[in-house]
Rosetta silent file (secondary structure, phi, psi, omega in degrees, C-alpha in Angstrom):
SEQUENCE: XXXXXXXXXXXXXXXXXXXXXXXXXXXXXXXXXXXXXXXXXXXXXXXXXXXXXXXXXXXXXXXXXXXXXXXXXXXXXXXXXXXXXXXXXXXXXXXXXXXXXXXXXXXXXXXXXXXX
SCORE:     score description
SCORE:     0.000 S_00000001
   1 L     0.000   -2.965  177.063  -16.594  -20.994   12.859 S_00000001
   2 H   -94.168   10.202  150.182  -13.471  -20.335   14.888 S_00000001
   3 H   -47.690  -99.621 -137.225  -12.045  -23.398   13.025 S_00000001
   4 H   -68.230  -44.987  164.227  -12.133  -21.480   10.034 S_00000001
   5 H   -72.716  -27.113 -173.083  -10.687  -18.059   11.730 S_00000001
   6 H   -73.163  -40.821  154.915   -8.194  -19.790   13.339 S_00000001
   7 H   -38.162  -59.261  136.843   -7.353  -21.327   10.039 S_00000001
   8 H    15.970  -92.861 -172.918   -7.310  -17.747    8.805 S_00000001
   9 H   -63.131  -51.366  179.508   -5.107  -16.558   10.956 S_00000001
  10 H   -44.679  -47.216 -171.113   -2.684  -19.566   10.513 S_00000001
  11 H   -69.230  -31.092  174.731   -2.649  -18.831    7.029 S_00000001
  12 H   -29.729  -94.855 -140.394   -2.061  -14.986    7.641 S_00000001
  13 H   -49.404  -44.254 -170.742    1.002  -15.938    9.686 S_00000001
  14 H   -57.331  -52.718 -179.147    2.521  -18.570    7.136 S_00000001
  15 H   -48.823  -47.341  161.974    2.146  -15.999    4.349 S_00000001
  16 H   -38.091  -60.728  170.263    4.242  -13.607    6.561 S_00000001
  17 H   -44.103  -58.589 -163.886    6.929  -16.264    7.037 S_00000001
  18 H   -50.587  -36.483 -174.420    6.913  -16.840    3.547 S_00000001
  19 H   -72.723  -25.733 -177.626    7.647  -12.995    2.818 S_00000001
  20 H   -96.012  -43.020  146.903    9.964  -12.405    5.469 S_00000001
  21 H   -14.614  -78.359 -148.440   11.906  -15.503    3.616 S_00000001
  22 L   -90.464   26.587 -178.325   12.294  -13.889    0.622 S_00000001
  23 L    58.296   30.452  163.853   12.818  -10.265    2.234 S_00000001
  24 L   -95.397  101.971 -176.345    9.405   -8.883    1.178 S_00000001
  25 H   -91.053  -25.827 -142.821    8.608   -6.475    3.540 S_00000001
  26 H   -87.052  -77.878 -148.647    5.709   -4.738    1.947 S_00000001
  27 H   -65.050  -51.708  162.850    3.948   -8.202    1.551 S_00000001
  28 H    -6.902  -76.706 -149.476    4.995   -9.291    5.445 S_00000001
  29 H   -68.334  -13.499 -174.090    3.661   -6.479    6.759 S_00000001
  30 H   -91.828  -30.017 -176.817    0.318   -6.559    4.755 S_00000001
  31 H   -88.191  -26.019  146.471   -0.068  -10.242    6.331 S_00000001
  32 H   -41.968  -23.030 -132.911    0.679   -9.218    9.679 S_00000001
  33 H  -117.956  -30.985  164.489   -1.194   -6.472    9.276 S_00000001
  34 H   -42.014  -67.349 -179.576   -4.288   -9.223    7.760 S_00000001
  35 H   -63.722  -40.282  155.387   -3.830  -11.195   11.024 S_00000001
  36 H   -27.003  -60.941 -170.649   -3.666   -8.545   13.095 S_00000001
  37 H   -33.444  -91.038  159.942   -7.555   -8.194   12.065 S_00000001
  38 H   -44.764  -15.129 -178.311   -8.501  -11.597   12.917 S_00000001
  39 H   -95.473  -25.098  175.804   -6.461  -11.911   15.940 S_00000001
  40 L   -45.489  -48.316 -167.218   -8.620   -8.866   17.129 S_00000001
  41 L   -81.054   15.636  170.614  -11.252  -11.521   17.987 S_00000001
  42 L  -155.223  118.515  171.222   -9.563  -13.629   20.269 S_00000001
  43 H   -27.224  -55.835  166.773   -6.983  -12.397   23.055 S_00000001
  44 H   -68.339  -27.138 -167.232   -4.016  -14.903   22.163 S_00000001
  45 H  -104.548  -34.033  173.274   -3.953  -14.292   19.011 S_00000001
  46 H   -35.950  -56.881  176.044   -4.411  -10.762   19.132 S_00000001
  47 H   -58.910  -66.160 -165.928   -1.484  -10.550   21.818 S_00000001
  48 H   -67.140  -35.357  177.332    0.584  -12.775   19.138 S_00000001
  49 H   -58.765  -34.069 -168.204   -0.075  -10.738   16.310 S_00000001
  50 H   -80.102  -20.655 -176.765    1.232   -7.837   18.355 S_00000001
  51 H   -70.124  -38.498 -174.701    4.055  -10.103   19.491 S_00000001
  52 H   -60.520  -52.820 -172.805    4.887  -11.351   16.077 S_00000001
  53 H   -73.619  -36.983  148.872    4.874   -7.493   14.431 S_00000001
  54 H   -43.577  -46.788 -161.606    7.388   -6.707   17.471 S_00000001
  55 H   -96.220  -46.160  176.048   10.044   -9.456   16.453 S_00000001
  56 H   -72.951  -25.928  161.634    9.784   -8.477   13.245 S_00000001
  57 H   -78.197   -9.877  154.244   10.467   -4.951   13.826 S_00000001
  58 H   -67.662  -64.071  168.709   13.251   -5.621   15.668 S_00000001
  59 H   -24.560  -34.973  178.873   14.519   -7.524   12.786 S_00000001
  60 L   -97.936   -7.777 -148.618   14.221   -4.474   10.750 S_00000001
  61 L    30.827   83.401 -178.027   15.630   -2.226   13.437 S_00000001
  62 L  -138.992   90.721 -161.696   12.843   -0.219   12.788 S_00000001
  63 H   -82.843   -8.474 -159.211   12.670    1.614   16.546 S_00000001
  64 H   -84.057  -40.539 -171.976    9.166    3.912   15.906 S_00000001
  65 H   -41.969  -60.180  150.786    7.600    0.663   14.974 S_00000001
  66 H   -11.931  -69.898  179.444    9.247   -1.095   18.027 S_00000001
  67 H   -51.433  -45.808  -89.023    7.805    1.688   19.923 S_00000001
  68 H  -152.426  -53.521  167.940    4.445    1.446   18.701 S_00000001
  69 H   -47.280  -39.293 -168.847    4.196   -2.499   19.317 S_00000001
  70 H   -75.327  -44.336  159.258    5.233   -1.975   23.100 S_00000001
  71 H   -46.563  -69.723  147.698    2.030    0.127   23.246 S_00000001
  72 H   -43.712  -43.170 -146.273   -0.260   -2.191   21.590 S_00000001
  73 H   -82.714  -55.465 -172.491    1.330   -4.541   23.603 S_00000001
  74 H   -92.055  -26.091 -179.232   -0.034   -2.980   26.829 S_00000001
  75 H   -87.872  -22.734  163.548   -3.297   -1.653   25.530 S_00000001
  76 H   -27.967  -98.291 -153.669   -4.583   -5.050   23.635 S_00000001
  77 H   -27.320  -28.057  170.254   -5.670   -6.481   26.893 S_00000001
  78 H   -69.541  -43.420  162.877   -8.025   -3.327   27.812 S_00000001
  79 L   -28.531  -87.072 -179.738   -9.194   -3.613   24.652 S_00000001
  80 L   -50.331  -20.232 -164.744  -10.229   -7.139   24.541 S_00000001
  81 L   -82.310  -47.761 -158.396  -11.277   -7.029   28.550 S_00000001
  82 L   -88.609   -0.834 -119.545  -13.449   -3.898   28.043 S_00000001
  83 L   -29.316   98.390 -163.622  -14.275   -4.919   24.429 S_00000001
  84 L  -136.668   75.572  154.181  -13.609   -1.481   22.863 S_00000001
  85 L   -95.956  159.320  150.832  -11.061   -2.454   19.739 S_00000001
  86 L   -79.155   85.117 -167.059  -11.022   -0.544   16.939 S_00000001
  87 L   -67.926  151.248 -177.721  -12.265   -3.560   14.600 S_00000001
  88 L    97.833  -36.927 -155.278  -10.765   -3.396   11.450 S_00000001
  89 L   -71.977  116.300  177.486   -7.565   -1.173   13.220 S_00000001
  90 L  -100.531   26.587  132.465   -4.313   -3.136   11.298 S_00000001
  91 L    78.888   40.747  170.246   -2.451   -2.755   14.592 S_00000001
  92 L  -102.904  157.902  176.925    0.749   -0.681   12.811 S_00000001
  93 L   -67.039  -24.387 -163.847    2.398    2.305   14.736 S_00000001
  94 L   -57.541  -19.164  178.554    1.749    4.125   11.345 S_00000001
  95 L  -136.459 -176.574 -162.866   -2.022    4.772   12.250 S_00000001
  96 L   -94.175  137.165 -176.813   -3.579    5.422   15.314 S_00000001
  97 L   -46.093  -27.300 -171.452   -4.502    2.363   18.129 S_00000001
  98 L   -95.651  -29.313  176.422   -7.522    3.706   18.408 S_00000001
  99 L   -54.991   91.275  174.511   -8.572    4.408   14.911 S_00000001
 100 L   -74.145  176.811 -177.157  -11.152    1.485   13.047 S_00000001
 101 L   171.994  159.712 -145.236  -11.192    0.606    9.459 S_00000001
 102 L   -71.627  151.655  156.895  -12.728   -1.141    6.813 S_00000001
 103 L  -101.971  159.223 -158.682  -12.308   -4.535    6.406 S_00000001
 104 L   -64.135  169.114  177.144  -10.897   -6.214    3.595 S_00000001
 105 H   -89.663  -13.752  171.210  -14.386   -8.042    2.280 S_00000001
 106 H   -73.430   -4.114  176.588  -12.655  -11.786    2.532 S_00000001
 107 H   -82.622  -29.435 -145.299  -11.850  -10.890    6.056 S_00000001
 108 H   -87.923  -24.634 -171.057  -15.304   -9.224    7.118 S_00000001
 109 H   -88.162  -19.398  174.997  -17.171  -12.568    5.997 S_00000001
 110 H   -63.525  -53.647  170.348  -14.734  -14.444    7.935 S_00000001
 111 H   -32.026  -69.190 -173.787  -15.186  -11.990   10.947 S_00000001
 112 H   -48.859  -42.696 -169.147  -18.747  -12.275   10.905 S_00000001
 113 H   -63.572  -40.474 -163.175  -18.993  -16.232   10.587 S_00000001
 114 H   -66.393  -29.188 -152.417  -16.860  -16.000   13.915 S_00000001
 115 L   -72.316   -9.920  177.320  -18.914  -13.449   15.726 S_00000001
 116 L   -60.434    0.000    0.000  -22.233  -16.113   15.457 S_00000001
């Protein structure tokens, strides 16, 4: 099943491109924020989601965000090492790193197929 999250994720990431094309930030940021999810369950992608959510907030000059990435940025890896994420957690400065939450339900059955 990590075909099928990886797939996921890929798709996450395109929809983001597509959105940051046409200047849709709302909808970006919900598919970053989608991949984010899924990238919790693997280390690289996790790390790229955080990298990816960086470059774009630089893009916006949006510095709390900035701020907020560079944090994530260093605490991902403890996360994933000690495996303590906050599953669910859509990896924005706007809520707290530590803080879980629900998952969407087309995400949670993906999530699950991976965790077998």
């Amino acid at each position: 099943m990590t075909a099928t999250l990886n797939a996921a994720y890929a798709d996450e990431i395109a929809a983001f491109w597509q959105a940051r094309a046409r200047d849709d930030q709302i909808a970006a940021w919900h598919h970053l924020e989608r991949a984010h999810v899924l990238g919790q369950l693997k280390f690289g992608l996790h790390l790229k989601s955080h990298w990816t959510m960086l470059a774009y907030a630089l893009h916006l000059r949006q510095p709390s965000e900035v701020a907020g990435q560079i944090i994530r940025l260093i605490l991902a890896p403890v996360g994933n090492v000690t495996g303590r994420l906050p599953w669910g957690n859509i990896g924005r400065s706007n809520v707290s790193a530590f803080a879980t939450m629900e998952l969407p339900d087309d995400l949670h059955a993906i999530i699950e197929a991976a965790r077998r």
